[in-house]
C-alpha positions as CSV (number, residue, x, y, z in Angstrom):
1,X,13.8,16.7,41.3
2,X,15.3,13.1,40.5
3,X,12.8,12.6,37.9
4,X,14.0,15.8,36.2
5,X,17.6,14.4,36.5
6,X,16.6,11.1,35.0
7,X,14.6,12.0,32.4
8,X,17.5,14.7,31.4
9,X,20.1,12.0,31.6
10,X,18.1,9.7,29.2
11,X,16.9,12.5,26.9
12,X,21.1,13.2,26.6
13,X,21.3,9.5,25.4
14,X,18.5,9.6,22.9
15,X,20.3,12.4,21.6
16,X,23.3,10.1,20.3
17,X,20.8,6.5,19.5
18,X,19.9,5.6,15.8
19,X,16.6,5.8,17.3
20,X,16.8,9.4,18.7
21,X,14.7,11.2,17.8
22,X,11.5,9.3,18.3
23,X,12.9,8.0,21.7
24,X,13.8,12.1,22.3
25,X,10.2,12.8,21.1
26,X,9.0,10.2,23.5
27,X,10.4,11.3,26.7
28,X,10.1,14.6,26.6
29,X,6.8,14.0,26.1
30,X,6.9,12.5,29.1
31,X,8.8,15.0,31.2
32,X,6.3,17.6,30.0
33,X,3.3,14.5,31.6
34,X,5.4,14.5,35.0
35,X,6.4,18.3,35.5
36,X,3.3,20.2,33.8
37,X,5.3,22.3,32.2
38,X,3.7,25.1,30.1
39,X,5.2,26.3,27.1
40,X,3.9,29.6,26.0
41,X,0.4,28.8,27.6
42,X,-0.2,25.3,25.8
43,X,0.4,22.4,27.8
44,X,1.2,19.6,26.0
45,X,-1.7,17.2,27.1
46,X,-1.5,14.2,29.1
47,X,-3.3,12.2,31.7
48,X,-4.8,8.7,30.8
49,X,-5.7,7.2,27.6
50,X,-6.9,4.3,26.4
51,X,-5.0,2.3,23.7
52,X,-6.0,3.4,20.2
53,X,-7.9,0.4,17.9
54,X,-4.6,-1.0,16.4
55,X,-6.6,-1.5,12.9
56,X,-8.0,2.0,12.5
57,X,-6.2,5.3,11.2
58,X,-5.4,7.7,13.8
59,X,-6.3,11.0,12.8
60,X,-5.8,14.6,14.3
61,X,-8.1,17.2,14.1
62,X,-6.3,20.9,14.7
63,X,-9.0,22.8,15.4
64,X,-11.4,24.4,18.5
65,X,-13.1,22.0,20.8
66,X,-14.7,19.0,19.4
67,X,-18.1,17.8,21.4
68,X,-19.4,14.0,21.2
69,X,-22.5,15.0,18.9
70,X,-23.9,13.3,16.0
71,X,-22.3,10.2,14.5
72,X,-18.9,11.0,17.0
73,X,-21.6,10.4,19.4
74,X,-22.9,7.6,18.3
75,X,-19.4,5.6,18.0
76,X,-18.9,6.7,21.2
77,X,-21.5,5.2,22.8
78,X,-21.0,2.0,21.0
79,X,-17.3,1.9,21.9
80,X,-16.3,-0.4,24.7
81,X,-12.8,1.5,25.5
82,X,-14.9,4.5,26.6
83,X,-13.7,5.8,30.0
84,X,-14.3,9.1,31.9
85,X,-11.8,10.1,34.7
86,X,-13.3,12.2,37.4
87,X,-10.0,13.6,38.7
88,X,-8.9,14.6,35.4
89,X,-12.3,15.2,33.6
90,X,-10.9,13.3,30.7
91,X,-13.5,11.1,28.1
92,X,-11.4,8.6,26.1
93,X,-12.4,6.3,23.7
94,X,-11.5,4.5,21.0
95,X,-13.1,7.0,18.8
96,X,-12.1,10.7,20.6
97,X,-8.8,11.4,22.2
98,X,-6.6,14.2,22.7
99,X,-6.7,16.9,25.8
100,X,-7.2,20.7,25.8
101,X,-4.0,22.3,24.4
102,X,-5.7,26.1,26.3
103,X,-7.1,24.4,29.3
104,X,-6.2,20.3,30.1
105,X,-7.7,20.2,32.9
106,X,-11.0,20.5,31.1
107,X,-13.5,18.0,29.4
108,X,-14.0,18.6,25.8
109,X,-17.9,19.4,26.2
110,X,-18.1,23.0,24.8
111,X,-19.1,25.8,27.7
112,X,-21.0,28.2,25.0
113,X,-23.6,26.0,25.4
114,X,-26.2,28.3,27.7
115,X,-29.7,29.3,27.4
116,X,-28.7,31.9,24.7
117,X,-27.6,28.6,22.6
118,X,-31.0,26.6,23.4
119,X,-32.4,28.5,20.4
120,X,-30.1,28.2,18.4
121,X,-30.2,24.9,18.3
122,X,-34.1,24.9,18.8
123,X,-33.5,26.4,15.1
124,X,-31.1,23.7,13.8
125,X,-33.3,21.2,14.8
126,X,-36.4,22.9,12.6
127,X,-34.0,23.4,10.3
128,X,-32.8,19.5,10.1
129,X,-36.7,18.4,10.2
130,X,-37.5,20.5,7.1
131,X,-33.9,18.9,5.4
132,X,-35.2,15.4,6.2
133,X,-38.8,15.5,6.1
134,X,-39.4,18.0,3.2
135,X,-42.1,20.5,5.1
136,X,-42.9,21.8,8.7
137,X,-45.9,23.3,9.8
138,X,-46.2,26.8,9.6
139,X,-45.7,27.9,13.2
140,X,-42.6,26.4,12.8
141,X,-41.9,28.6,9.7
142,X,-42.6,31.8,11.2
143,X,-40.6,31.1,13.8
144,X,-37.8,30.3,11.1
145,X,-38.3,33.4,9.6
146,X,-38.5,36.0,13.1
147,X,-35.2,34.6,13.9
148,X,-33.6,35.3,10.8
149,X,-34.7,38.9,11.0
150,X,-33.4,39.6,14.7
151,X,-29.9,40.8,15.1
152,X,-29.3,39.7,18.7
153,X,-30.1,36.1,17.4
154,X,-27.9,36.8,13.9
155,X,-25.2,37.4,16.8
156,X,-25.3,34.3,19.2
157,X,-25.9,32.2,15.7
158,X,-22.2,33.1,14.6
159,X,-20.7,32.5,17.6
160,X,-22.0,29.2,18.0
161,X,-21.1,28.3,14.4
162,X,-17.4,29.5,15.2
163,X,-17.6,27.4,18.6
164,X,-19.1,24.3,17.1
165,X,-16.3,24.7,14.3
166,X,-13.9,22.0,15.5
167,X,-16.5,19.5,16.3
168,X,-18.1,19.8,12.2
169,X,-14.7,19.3,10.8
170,X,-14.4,16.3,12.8
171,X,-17.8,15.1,11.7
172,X,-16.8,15.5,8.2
173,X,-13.5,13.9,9.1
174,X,-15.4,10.6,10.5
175,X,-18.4,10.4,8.2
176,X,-19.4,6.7,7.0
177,X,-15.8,5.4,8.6
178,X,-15.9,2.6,11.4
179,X,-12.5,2.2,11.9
180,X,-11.2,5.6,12.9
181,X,-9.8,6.9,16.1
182,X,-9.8,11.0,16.4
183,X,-7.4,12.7,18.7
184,X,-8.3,16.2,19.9
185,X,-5.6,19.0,19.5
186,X,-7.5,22.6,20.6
187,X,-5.5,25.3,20.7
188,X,-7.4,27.4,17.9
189,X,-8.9,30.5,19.6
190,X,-11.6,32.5,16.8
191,X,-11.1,35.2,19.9
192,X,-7.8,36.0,18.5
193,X,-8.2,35.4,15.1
194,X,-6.3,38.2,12.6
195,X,-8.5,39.8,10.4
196,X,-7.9,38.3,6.9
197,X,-9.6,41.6,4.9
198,X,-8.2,41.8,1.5
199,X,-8.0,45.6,2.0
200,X,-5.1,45.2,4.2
201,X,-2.9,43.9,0.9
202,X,-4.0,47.4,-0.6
203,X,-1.6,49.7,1.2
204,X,-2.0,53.5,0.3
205,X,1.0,54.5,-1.6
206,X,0.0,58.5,-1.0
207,X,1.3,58.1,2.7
208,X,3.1,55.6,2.4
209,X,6.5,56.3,4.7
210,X,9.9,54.6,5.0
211,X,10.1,53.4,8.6
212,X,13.1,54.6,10.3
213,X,15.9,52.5,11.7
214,X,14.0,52.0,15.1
215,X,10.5,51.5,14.0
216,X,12.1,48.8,11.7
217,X,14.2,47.4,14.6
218,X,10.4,47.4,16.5
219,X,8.5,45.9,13.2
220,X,11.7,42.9,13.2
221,X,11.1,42.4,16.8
222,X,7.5,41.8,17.1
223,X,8.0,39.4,13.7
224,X,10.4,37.2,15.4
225,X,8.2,37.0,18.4
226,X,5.9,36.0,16.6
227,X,7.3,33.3,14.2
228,X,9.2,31.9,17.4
229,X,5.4,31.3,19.5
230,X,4.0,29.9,16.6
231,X,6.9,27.3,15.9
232,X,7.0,26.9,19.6
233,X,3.0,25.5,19.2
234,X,3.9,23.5,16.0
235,X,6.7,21.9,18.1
236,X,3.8,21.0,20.9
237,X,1.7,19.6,18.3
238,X,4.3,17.4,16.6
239,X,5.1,16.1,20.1
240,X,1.5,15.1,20.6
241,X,1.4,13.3,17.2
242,X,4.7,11.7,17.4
243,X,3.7,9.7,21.0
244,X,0.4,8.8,19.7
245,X,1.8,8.2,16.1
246,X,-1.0,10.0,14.4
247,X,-1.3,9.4,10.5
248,X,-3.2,12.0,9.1
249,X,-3.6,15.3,10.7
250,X,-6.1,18.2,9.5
251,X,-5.8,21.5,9.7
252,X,-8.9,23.5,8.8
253,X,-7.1,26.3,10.5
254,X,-4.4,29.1,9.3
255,X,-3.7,32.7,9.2
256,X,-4.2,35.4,6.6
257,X,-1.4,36.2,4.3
258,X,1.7,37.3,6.2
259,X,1.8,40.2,4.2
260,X,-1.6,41.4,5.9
261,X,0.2,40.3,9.1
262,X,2.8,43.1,8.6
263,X,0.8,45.5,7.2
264,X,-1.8,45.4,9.7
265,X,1.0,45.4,12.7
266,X,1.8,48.3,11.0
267,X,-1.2,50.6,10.6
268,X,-2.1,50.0,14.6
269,X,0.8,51.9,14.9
270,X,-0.1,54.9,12.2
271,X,2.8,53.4,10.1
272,X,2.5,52.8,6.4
273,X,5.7,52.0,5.0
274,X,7.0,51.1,1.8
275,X,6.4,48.1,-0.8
276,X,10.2,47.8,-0.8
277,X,10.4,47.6,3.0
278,X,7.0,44.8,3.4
279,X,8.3,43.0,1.2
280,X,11.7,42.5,2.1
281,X,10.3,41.7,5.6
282,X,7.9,39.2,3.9
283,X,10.4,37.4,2.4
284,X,12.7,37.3,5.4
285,X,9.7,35.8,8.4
286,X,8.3,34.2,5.5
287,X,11.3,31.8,4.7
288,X,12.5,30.9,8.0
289,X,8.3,30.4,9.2
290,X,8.4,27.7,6.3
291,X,12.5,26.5,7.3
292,X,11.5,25.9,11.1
293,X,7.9,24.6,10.7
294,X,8.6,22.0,8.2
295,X,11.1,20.6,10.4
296,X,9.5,20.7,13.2
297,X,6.3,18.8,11.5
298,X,7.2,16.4,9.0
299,X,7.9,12.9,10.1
300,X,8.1,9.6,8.7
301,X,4.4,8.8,9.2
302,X,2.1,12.0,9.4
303,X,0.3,13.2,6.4
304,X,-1.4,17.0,7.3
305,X,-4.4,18.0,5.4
306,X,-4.3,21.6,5.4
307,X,-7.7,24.1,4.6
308,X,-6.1,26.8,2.0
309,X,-7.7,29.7,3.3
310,X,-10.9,31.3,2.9
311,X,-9.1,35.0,1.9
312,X,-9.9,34.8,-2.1
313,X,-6.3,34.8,-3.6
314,X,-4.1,33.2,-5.5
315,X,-1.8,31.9,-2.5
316,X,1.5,31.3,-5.4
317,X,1.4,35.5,-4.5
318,X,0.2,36.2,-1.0
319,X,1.0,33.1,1.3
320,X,-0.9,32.0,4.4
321,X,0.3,29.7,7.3
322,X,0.4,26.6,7.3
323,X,-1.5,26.1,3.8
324,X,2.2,27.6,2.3
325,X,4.3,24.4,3.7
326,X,4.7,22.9,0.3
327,X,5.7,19.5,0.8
328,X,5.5,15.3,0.5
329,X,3.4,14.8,3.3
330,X,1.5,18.2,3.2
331,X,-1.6,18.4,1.1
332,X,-3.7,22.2,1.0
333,X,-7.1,21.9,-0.2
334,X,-9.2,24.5,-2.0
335,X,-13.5,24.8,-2.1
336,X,-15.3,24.3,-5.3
337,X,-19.2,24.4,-5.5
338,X,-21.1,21.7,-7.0
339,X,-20.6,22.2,-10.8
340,X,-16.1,21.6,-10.2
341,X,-15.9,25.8,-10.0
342,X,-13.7,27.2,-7.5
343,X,-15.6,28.5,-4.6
344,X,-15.7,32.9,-4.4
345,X,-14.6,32.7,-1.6
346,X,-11.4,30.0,-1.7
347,X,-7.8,30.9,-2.1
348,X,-6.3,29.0,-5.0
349,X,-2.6,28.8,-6.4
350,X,-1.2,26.5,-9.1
351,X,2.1,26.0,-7.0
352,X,0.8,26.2,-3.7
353,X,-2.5,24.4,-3.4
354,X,-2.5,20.9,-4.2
355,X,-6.6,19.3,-4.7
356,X,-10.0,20.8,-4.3
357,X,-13.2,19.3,-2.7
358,X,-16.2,20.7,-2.1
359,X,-16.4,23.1,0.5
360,X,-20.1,24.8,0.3
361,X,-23.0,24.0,2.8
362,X,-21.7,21.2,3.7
363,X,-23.7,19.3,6.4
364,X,-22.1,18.0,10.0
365,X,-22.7,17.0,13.2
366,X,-22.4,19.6,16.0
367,X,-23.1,20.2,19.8
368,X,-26.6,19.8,20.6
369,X,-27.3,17.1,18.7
370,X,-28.1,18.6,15.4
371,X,-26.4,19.4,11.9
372,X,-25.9,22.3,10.4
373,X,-24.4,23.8,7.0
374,X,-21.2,25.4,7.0
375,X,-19.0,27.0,3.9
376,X,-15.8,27.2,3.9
377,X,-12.0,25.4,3.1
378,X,-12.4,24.5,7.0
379,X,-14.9,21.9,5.0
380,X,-13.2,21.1,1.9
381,X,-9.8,20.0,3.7
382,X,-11.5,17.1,6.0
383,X,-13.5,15.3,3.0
384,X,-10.0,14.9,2.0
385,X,-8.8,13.9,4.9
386,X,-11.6,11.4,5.1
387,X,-11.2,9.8,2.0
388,X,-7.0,9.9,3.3
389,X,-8.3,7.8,6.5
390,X,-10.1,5.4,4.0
391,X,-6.8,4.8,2.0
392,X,-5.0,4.2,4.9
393,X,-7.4,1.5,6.3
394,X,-7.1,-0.4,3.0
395,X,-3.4,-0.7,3.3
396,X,-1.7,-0.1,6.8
397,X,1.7,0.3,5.1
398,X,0.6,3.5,3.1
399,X,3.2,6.1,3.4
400,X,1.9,9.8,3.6
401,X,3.7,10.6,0.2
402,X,1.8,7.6,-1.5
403,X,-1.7,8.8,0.4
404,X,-1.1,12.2,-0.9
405,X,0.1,11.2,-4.6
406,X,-3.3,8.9,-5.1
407,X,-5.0,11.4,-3.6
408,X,-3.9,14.1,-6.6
409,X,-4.0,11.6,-9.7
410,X,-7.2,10.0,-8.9
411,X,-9.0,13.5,-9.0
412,X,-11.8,14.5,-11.8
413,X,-9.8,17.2,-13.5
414,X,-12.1,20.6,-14.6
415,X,-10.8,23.4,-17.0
416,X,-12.1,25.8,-14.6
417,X,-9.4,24.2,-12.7
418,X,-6.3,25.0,-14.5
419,X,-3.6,27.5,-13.4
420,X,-5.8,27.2,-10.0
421,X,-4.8,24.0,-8.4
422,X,-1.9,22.2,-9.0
423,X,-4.0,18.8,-9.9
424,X,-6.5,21.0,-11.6
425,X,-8.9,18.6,-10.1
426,X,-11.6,17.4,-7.7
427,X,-11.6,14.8,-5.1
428,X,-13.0,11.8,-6.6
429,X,-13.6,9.0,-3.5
430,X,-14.3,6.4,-5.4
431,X,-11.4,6.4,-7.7
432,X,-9.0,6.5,-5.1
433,X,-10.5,3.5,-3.3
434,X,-10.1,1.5,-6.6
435,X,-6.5,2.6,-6.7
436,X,-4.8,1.7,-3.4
437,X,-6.6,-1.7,-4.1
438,X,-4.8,-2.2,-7.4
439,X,-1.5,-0.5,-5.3
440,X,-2.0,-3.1,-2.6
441,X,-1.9,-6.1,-5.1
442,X,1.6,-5.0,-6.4
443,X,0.6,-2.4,-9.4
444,X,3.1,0.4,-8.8
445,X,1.5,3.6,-7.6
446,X,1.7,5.1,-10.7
447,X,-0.1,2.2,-12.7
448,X,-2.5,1.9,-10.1
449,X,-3.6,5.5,-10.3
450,X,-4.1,5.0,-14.3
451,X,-6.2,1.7,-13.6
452,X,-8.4,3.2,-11.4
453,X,-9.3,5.8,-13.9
454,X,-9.9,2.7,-16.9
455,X,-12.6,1.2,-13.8
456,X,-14.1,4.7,-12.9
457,X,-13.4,7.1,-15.9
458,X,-14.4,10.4,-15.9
């Protein structure tokens, strides 16, 4: 009770110091530590950390569990911060932090892993020896090709993938980076994930129906809800980031367009209303989503990396949350294939996506100690972010707007391109290495961007 007094009285006083709102940040952060206070089911994490590596860029990864496999692993077990608390089943080192937004009290270890899953990654593993040795022996083949044919297997395969999701991002995030320090913000379920089927932007206008004044009044309801929770967790995650002053954040995460969102709300309910009336309600849920969670994420230090959505459309028309949050510090990243051509299955938008990087079969680390392939703008956004985490290592000082603006003017532009993505180009990691070393000798940003393409044209 007295520590709930104090920490109001000092959260009062933060309120009216030049320094407020990071002090406010801070200690409410704190009072959420001391009380365990839920907030619609995520509690902000806590318990004990170790000090972050002051040299390397700390980066959040948004996402479902992430599992020490692979390269994470193996920084890990070279670390010599690692620590693991019994009482609070917390592993922090210098390279993974970050606590269970759905369930703190829980190691990040996945719990999918069963005996359903040991052939799964008994298949991964064949699959990784024929990747790095060229051939296996034809046992191994037939196996290979049984599983591939039995549905039951088909089934425990996709779950896995969707499990292991958060743990390949972060693999991606990490690659071929020493100096890095990950913090772990889970509260991504795929169990409640809305389904993003372009069919639901095709509303039949032969029974289509104008909702009446209380089925309207019900529609606005659930809408409000609904931005209010989300904010509520964007509000949780900036508080995370803001204590542990995280610098790049990615989120290979996001919902289908918000139009789906209504429609499908909708035709659960046998209601089919209107162009006039979805849109309206679009535009309305749409604009204060965008108001609320800019201001409750951007800072003066965070850039997010945002996936734009695997839904195949142009997101200037139909936008998706959080890839819509046009700003400074937010950067949303389409898939192209190998040849610079926009992936089938990425969203794209002149206006609302900002880079592309590719995004197709890309290989990471994931639970069990194997790799595996996955597609997707879940794996175009953290190449970007790791190339981001690379800029910032060169020059400490980098400001998110600077990180995002060599990040789009060091690209390898493609006509294919155009109209698509707002740089009309490629990641290009090399390039933007060369430029934040001409920007850290003094060359203005925009001169250094221009160097770096007379030292590494295209």
């Amino acid at each position: 009770m007295l520590i709930g007094l104090a920490i109001g009285w000092f959260l009062k006083i933060a309120k009216a110091t030049k320094d407020g709102w990071m002090l406010l940040q801070n200690l409410t952060y704190l009072s959420l530590l001391l009380s365990s206070s839920f907030t619609q089911g995520f509690l902000v994490p806590g318990g004990p950390y170790q000090s972050p590596t002051e040299l390397a860029a700390r980066v959040g990864i948004v996402d479902t569990p992430i599992s020490f496999a692979g390269d994470l692993k193996e920084k890990a077990n070279e670390s010599r911060e690692c620590n693991y608390d019994p009482i609070e089943k917390v592993l922090s080192c210098n390279v993974l932090y970050g606590r269970n937004f759905q369930n703190p009290y829980k190691q990040s270890e996945p719990d999918f892993i069963n005996e359903k899953t040991s052939e799964v990654i008994k298949y991964l593993k064949i699959k990784n020896k024929k990747r790095d040795q060229g051939f296996i022996n034809i046992f191994e083949q037939k196996w290979l090709n049984s599983k591939s044919k039995d549905p039951e297997f088909s089934k425990e395969y996709s779950l896995f993938t969707e499990n292991s999701h958060g743990t390949h991002v972060a693999g991606i995030a990490a690659k071929e980076i020493s100096d890095i320090s990950i913090f772990e913000l889970v509260f991504i379920s795929f169990k409640n994930k809305i389904d993003g089927r372009k069919s639901f932007l095709e509303h039949s206008k032969e029974k289509s129906q104008f909702l009446d004044r209380q089925q309207f009044a019900e529609l606005e309801q659930f809408l409000e809800k609904y931005i209010d929770q989300l904010i509520r967790k964007y509000q949780d995650m900036a508080t995370f980031i803001g204590f542990h002053a995280i610098d790049i954040v990615n989120g290979s995460y996001g919902t289908p367009p918000f139009k789906q969102l209504i429609l499908r709300t909708c035709y659960k309910k046998n209601l089919f209303p209107p162009s006039v009336q979805v849109d309206y309600l679009e535009q309305k849920y749409l604009e204060k989503y965008k108001r609320q969670a800019k201001k409750a994420l951007e800072n003066d230090s965070t850039l997010y990396i945002f996936a734009a959505g695997n839904d195949q459309i142009n997101c200037d028309l139909h936008q998706s949350m959080p890839s819509c949050l046009n700003s400074d510090q937010i950067l949303t990243v389409a898939s192209v294939n190998e040849k610079g051509e926009l992936s089938e299955f990425s969203n794209w938008g002149e206006r609302s996506v900002d880079i592309a990087a590719p995004g197709e079969k890309v290989w990471s680390s994931v639970p069990g100690d194997v790799s595996m392939q996955m597609s997707g703008t879940s794996q175009a956004a953290p190449q970007v972010t790791n190339v981001a985490t690379l800029l910032k290592n060169a020059k400490e000082d980098l400001k998110p707007q600077e990180n995002k603006y060599i990040l789009m003017n060091t690209v390898d532009h493609y006509d294919a391109l155009e109209g698509k993505v707002k740089s009309a180009g490629v990641l290009n990691k090399e390039r933007a290495s060369v430029a934040v070393s001409y920007f850290q000798e003094g060359f203005s940003i925009e001169d250094a961007c221009k160097k770096s393409y007379e030292d590494r044209p295209e």
